[in-house]
N, C-alpha and C positions, 0 to 999 in steps of 0.2 A: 669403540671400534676405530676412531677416528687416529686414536695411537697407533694400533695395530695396523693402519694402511701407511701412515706415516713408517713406521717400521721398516715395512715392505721396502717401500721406496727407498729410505736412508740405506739399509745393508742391500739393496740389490740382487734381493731375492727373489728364485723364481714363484716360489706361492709360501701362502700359509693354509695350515689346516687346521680345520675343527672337526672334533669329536668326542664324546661326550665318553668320561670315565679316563680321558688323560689331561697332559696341559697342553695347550696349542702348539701347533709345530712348524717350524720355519722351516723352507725348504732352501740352501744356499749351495750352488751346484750339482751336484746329486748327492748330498748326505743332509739328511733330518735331524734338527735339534730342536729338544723342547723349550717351551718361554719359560722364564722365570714365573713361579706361582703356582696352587694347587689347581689338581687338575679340575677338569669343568664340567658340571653338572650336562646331563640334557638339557634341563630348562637353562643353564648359561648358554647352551649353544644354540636354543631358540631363542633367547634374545638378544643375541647378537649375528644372525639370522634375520631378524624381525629390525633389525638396524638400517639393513642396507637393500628389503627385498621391499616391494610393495605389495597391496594386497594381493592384488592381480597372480603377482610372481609367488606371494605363499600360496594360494588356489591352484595354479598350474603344478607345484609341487606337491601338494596333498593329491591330485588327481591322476597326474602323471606316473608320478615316481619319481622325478626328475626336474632340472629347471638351468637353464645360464640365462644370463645377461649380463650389462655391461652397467658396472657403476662407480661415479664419480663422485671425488669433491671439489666445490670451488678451490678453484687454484691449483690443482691436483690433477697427475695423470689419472687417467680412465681404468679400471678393472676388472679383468673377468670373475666373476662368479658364478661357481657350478654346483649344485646342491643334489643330493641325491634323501632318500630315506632307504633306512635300513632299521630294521626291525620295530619300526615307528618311531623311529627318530632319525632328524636331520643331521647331516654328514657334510660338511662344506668346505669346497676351498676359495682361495683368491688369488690370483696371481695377475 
């Protein structure tokens, strides 16, 4: 996950997204490009999900429906994270 926020930052993009049954997708302007690589499981996008939320934040997600907060890495700007579920599976982006 830690490439894919680096990513983020280097191209200057407004978000990425996850979901499960394509390959993740860059968002650079207003037009969507997929990442290189096959696309990604449900269970890859709960664990990369499971990378950046704490427990607290997957509980509010199972419960809710729903979830953001903001998460960093050393040395790194801060990021939003917004999660939703859809049809029992996690749907995420970051920007």
């Amino acid at each position: 996950m830690e490439h894919l926020l680096a990513l983020l930052t280097t191209e200057k993009a407004k978000k990425l997204e996850f979901r499960a049954c394509g390959p993740p997708m860059i968002v650079l302007e207003c037009k969507r490009y997929p990442l290189q690589g096959p696309p990604i499981t449900a269970e890859d996008v709960l664990r990369l999900f499971r990378s950046v939320a704490t427990s607290r934040q997957m509980w509010n997600l199972r419960e809710c429906g729903s979830v953001q907060f903001i998460y960093a890495l050393p040395d790194r700007s801060a990021f939003l994270v917004q999660a939703k579920m859809e049809d029992e599976h996690i749907v995420f982006e970051v920007s």
